[in-house]
C-alpha positions as CSV (number, residue, x, y, z in Angstrom):
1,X,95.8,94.0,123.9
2,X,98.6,95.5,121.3
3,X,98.7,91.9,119.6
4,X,95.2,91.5,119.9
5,X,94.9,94.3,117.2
6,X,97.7,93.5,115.6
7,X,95.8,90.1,114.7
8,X,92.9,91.6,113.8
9,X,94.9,94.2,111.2
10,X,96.7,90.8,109.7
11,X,93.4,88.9,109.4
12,X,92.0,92.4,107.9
13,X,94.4,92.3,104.9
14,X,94.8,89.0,104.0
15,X,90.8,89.1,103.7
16,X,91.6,92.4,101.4
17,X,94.0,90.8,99.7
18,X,91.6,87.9,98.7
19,X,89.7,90.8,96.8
20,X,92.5,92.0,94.8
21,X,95.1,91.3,92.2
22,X,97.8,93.2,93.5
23,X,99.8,90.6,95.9
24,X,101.0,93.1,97.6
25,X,98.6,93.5,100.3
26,X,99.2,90.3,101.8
27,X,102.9,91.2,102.4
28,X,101.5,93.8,104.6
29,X,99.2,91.0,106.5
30,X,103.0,89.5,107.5
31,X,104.3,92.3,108.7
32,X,101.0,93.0,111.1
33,X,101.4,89.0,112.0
34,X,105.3,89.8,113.1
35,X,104.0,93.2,114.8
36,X,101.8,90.9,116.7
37,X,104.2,88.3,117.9
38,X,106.6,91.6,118.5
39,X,103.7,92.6,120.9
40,X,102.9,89.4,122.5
41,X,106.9,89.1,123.8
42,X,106.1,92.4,126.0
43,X,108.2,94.8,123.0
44,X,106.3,98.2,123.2
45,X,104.1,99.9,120.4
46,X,107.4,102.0,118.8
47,X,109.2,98.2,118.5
48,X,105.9,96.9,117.3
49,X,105.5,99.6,114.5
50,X,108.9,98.9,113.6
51,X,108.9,95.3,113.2
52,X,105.9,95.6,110.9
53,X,107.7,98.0,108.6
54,X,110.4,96.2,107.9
55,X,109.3,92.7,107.8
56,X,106.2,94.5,105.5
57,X,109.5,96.4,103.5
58,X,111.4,93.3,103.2
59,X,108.7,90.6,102.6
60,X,107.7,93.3,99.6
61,X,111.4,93.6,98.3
62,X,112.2,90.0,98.3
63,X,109.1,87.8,97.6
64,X,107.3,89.6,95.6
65,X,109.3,89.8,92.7
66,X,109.8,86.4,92.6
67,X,105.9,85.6,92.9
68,X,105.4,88.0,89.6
69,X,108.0,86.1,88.1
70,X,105.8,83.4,88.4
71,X,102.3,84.6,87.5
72,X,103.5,86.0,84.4
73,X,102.5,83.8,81.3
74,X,104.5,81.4,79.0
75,X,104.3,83.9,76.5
76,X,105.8,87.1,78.7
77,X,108.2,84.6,79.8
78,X,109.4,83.0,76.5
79,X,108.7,80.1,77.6
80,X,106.5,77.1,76.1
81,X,102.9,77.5,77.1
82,X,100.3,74.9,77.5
83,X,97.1,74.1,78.6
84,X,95.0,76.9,77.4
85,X,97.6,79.4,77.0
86,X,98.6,77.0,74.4
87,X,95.1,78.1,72.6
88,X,96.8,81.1,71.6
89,X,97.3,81.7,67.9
90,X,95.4,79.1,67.0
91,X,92.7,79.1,63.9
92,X,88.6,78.4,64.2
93,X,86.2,78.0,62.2
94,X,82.8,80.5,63.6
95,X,79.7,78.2,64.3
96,X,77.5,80.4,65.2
97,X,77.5,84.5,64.3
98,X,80.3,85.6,66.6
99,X,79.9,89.7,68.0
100,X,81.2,91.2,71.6
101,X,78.2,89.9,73.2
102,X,78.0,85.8,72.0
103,X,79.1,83.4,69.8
104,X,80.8,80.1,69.0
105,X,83.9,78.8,67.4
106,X,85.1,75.2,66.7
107,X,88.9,74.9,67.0
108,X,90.4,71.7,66.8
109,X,87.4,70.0,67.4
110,X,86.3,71.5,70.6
111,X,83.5,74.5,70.8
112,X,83.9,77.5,72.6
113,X,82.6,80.7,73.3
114,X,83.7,83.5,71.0
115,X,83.9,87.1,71.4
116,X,85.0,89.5,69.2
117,X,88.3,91.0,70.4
118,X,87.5,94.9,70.1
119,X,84.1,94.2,70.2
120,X,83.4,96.1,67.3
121,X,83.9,93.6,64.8
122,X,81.9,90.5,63.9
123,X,83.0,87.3,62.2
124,X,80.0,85.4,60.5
125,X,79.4,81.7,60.9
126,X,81.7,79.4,58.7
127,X,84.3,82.2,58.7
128,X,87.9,81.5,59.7
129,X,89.2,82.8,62.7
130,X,92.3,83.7,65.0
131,X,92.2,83.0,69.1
132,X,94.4,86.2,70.1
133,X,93.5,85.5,73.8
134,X,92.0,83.5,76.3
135,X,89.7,84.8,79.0
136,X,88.4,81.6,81.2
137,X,86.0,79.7,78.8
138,X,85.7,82.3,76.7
139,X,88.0,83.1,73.2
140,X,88.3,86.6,72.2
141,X,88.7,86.2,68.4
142,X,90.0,87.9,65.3
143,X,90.3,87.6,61.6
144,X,92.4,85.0,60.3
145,X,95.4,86.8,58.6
146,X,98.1,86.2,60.5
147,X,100.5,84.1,59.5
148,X,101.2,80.5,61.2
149,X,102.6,81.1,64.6
């Protein structure tokens, strides 16, 4: 019955963890899964509880600083980006009236959708612009004065 629950906590957080950002619940999720198995071989609930903090403790110590490692971009990294991270820094040229709500950019051929990056500011079309980030399909935008990257 112990790894019946056990199971059920693991399934829990992993389905929690879908739902956030953190990766850090699904370490947790691996230590219930070990608690489980701990359970299943007969160990009693003290033994169970300790196998799921420290496989929990030490999936969290060792893995997940090499999965942040990894999620952070090019441009924490000091590495080369690409693909749209790559977007970065570039220049546009506003196609249609760009605000925090809506608005479109040409850069390097290609439209997108433009916001303004504080959202308070608003770049009329045929103006030059900056990409400062990307967010998905959408370029959050500001004026050209920077110089070349």
């Amino acid at each position: 019955m112990d790894a019946v629950l056990w199971i059920v906590l693991a399934v829990a957080l992993a389905i929690g963890e879908a739902f956030t950002a953190t990766i850090l619940i699904i370490f947790f999720a691996a230590g219930a899964a070990a608690a489980a198995v701990a359970a299943a071989l007969g160990a009693d609930v003290l033994v169970q509880v300790i196998v799921f903090a420290l496989v929990s403790g030490l999936s969290v110590a060792a893995v997940r600083p090499v999965v942040m490692r990894h999620a952070r971009s090019a441009l924490e990294t000091g590495d080369t980006p690409f693909g749209i991270e790559a977007m970065e820094g570039h220049h546009g040229t506003v196609l249609e009236d760009v605000d925090a709500d809506h608005g479109q950019i040409r850069i390097e051929g290609e439209i997108w959708q433009a916001r303004s990056f504080d959202g308070k500011e608003t770049f009329a079309a045929g103006q030059r612009v900056r990409v400062v980030k990307v967010r998905g399909a959408t370029v959050l935008v500001w004026y050209d004065e920077l110089p070349d990257l």
